[in-house]
C-alpha angles and dihedrals in degrees: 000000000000122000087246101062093044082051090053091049099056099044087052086047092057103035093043089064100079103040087059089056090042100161091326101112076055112037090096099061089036091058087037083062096058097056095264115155112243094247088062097054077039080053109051091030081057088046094054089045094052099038091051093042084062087041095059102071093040090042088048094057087039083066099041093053100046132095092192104063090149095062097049085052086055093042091053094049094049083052090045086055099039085048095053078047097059099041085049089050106039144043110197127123089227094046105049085040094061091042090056094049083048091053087042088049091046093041094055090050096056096053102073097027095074094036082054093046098050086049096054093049100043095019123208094308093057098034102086092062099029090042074057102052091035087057097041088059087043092064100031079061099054087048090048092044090041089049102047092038084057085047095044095036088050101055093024113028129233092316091071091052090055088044091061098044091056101047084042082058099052084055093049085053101052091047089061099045108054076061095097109228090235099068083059102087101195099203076060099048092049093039093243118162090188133010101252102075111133134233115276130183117223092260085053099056082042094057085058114057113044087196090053093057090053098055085055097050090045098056098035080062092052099047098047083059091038109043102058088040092096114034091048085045091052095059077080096058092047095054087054086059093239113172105260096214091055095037098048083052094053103054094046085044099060097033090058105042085064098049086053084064093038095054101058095045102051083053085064089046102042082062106042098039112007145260088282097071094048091048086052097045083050094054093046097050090064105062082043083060098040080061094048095054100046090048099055108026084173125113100261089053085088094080103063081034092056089042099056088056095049081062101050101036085044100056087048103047080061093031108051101048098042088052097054091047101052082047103045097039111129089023094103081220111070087129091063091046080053093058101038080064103053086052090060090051090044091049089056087044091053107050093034092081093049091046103032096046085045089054095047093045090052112032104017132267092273087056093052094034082054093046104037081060099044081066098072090064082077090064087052098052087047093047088045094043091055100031095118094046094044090045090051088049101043110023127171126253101261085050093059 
């Protein structure tokens, strides 16, 4: 692999971030703003879940079978950006509904495009280091995006957010695409090892690898205690009249700034002592959070909170994909198995605001926030249960 499409991958990495957020860490506050109940906004935040969480599996085999990965990328981010333009323009329910499901569809394009894409240009042996790098700019984009949209939002309201994310895509765009589409070998980029690998659906790759099964059990747990953690945490914030600019920035900002570090990290780790041992240091970082956030219910409390997510969501981002690579090689459908999982996470995102917001109206926020983070022990008891299996499947690179 040449310098200039790592290079490529990393910059797309980076600038792609925040096209995939968009306005989306502030639509919220954008459609509050407007008047809108808070079971609308509930409503067409639910409709795009739901729609992108369909979207993964089919996504995932889109980008198996195509030999033109680069132009769906480009495709995605042109949606992202039409989407941001028809929540800024419009306030129907229809309309910013249908925009969200548009955002949730490209997003989950993009997802295992440029995973697709990093594995055709440095191929199995390269895509534990480069799938790194690729996530920590990933995230050292979002902190930069979510730090320039709260500026900007700040001193120029929700048009100069929209304004960002689109200029950030055309730089996405161009990134992609100096990256010729003949450096991108697409049997590399599916996993294939011959040309005459059927088709599979996402249950089906699933039937077939217990540890992969595991691996989706595990992090749909984590992500139905992780993913309501924040917003439930941030009605505290709220009652204390924090700017919400300011205060959506913030938490992104922080957040992000540590998966940059994890990251990177969990891509040494992944090599010296296997994907295992990420996965577990990511599961025990949530009940450590669902503590935290019991304990100091303040303001402030957002910064160990947000850390302690940085942690988590930063091992996985490395985490999840390499290990369904490693899994899945040889398979001809690695992009499936990508998107099977991304249903799993979705799955856990989805349902965490309904339990987790049930359990807070009923029983009080330290009592969600404890028990949003006991789930996680599940994940645990999955990961301890299949170590051997997982560690014999994915072993590190000392272990080969």
């Amino acid at each position: 692999m040449s310098a200039r499409d790592r290079n490529a991958l990393v910059a797309a990495n980076f600038f792609m971030a925040d096209v995939q957020a968009g306005i989306g860490p502030f639509l919220g506050v954008l459609l509050a703003g407007r008047g809108w109940a808070t079971g609308a906004i509930g409503a067409v935040t639910a409709l795009g879940n739901a729609v992108g969480l369909a979207s993964t599996t089919p996504a995932g085999a889109l980008i198996d079978a195509t030999g033109r990965k680069r132009f769906w990328v480009v495709v995605a981010a042109i949606c992202t950006v039409a989407a941001s333009t028809l929540v800024l323009v419009s306030e129907g329910f229809w309309v910013v509904a249908a925009a969200q499901a548009a955002a949730a569809v490209a997003a989950a394009v993009l997802g295992p495009a440029v995973i697709g894409i990093t594995l055709g240009v440095v191929r199995q042996s390269g895509f534990v280091g480069q799938n790194g790098r690729n996530q920590a700019y990933n995230h050292a984009g979002n902190m930069v995006g979510a730090a320039l949209s709260g500026v900007l939002g700040w001193y120029f309201g929700f048009a100069a957010v929209f304004g960002l994310a689109a200029l950030f895509a055309i730089a996405a765009i161009i990134a992609i695409l100096s990256i010729p589409a003949g450096h991108i070998d697409d049997r590399a980029a599916r996993g294939a090892t011959d040309e005459n690998q059927g088709a599979a659906s996402g249950l089906q790759i699933l039937a077939r690898s217990p540890v992969l099964r595991a691996v989706a059990a595990a992090v749909l747990l984590f992500h139905l205690g992780n993913a309501a953690m924040l917003p439930l945490y941030g009605l505290a914030v709220v009652a204390h009249r924090a700017d919400p600019f300011l205060t959506v920035a913030a938490t992104v900002v922080v957040a992000q700034a540590v998966m940059v570090i994890a990251s990177l990290a969990a891509t040494r780790m992944a090599r010296t002592r296997g994907y295992w041992t990420v996965f577990a240091i990511a599961f025990v970082a949530l009940p450590v959070r669902g503590l935290v956030a019991a304990s100091v219910v303040t303001t402030w409390g957002i910064v160990p909170v947000q850390i302690l997510d940085g942690i988590g969501a930063g091992m996985l981002s490395v985490a999840v994909p390499g290990l369904v690579a490693q899994l899945l090689e040889g398979s001809g459908h690695i992009n499936i198995g990508q998107g099977a999982l991304m249903a799993a996470q979705g799955v856990g995102a989805c349902l965490s605001p309904l339990l987790g917001g049930y359990i807070a109206q009923e029983f009080g926020f330290r009592v969600a926030f404890a028990f949003l983070g006991a789930l996680s022990a599940g994940s645990l008891l999955i990961w301890r249960k299949y170590a051997a299996a997982i560690h014999a499947a994915a072993p590190s690179s000392s272990e080969r």
